[in-house]
N, C-alpha and C positions, 0 to 999 in steps of 0.2 A: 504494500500500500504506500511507504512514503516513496520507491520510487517511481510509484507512479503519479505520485504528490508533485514530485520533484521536474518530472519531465511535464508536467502540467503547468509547473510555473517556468520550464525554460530554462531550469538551473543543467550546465553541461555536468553530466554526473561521469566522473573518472572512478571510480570504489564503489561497490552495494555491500554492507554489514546485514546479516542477516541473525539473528535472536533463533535459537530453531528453542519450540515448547517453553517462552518468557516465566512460564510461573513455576516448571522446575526446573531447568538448568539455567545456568550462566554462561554456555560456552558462548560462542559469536564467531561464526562463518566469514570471512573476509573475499569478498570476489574482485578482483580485479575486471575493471572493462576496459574493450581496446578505444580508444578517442576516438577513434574513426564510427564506430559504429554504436549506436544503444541497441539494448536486446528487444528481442520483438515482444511484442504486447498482443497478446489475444484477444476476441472479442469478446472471449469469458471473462478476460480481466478486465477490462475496459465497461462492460455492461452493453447499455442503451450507448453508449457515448460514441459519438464520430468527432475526435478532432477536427478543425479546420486548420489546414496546413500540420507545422510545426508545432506551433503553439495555440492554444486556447486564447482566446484575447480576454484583457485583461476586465472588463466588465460584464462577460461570461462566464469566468471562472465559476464564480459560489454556485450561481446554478447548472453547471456542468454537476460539482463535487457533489451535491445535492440529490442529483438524479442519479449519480453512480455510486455514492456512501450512505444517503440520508441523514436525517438533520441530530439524531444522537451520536454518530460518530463524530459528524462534525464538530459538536457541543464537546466533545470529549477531545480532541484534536486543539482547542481552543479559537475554530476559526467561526464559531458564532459561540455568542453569549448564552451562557446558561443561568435562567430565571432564579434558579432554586439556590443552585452555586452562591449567586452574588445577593443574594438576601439571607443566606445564613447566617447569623449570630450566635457565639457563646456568649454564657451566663455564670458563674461561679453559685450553686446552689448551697454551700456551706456556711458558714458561723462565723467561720475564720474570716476577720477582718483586715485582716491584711496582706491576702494574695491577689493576683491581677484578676478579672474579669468580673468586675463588682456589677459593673456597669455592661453592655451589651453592646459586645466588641466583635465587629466582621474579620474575617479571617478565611483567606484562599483558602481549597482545599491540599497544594501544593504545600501550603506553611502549617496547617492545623496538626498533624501528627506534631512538631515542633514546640509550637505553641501549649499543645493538651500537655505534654513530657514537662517542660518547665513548667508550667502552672502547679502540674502534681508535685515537682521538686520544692517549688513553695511550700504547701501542705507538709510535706516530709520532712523540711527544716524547721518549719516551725510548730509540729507535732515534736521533734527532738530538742530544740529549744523550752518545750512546756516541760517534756518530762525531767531534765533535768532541773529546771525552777523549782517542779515539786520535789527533787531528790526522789525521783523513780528511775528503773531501767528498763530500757526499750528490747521486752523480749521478740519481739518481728515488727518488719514494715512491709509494706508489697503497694505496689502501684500494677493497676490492672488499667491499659486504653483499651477503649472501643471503639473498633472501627467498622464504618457504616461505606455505604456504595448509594452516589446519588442517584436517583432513578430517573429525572428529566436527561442526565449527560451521561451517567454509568460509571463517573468517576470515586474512587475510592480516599475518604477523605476522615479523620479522626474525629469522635462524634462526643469524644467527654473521656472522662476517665473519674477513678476511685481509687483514694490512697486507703489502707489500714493498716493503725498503726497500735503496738498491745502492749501496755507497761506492765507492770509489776511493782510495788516498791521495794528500794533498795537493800533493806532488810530483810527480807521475806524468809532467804535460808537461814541467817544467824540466830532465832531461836529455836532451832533443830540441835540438839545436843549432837556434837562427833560421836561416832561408834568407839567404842573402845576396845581393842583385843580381849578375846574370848567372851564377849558379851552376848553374840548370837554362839557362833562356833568358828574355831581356828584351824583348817586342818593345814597340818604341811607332811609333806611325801617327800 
């Protein structure tokens, strides 16, 4: 698909990088192509679409892409706006006074994984900042993100998260008397 993005806009493409199965491997296929020639395009690839000439002219283009992608890929491409995308807002629904998103803060979904991660890191430092105030210890922390897939563009974008954090205080074992030798039983071999 983008190199057929690419020879739509005209770009002289020298290299195709190819992702073979994006969501489990990482390898990345490298083609060289000869300058002389681009590879041939099928009409299966191409759809409905009949270039004119070379290139697509450039007031044609979106409704070329349009009629050979439709309009959720394109949303997810970035080359039409998506409604849902850009009206999103976080909110901070906690207690805590003093981490970011008090107020209703828009956020790409490019940046939100980013943004959900420190926001929780807020939460965590100063859940570790209380429990040493009270002279407690922090027996676990965990930060869980969730992440959502928008349904107007199909892109995947971080939708919140939840820190927990579990003290104890810092006394808890010290009125436990030590064991003492032979008090339950001692064996040695």
């Amino acid at each position: 698909m983008s190199l057929l993005f690419l020879l739509f806009l005209g770009y002289k493409v020298d290299e195709v990088i190819v992702m073979s199965t994006p969501m489990i491997s990482n390898r990345l296929d490298t083609y060289k192509l000869p300058n002389a020639s681009l590879p041939k395009v099928t009409e299966k690839e191409l759809g409905q679409i009949k270039p004119k000439g070379k290139l697509v002219p450039g007031d044609d283009r979106l409704d070329v892409f349009l009629s050979a992608y439709g309009e959720k890929r394109l949303k997810a491409l970035g080359l039409l706006a998506c409604e849902t995308c850009s009206s999103r807002t976080y909110i901070d629904g906690s207690d805590d006074p003093s981490v970011s998103f008090k107020t209703p803060t828009k956020i790409s979904p490019e940046a939100s994984f980013a943004a959900v991660a420190a926001h929780e890191n807020e939460h965590v430092a100063n859940e570790r900042a209380n429990a040493h105030a009270e002279n407690r210890d922090i027996v676990s922390q965990s930060v869980r993100i969730f992440m959502s897939t928008c349904p107007e563009c199909g892109i995947r974008y971080a939708s919140g998260g939840v820190t927990i954090t579990q003290t104890a205080p810092k006394n808890a074992y010290d009125s436990v008397a030590p064991l003492e030798p032979g008090l339950v039983m001692d064996v040695y071999v």
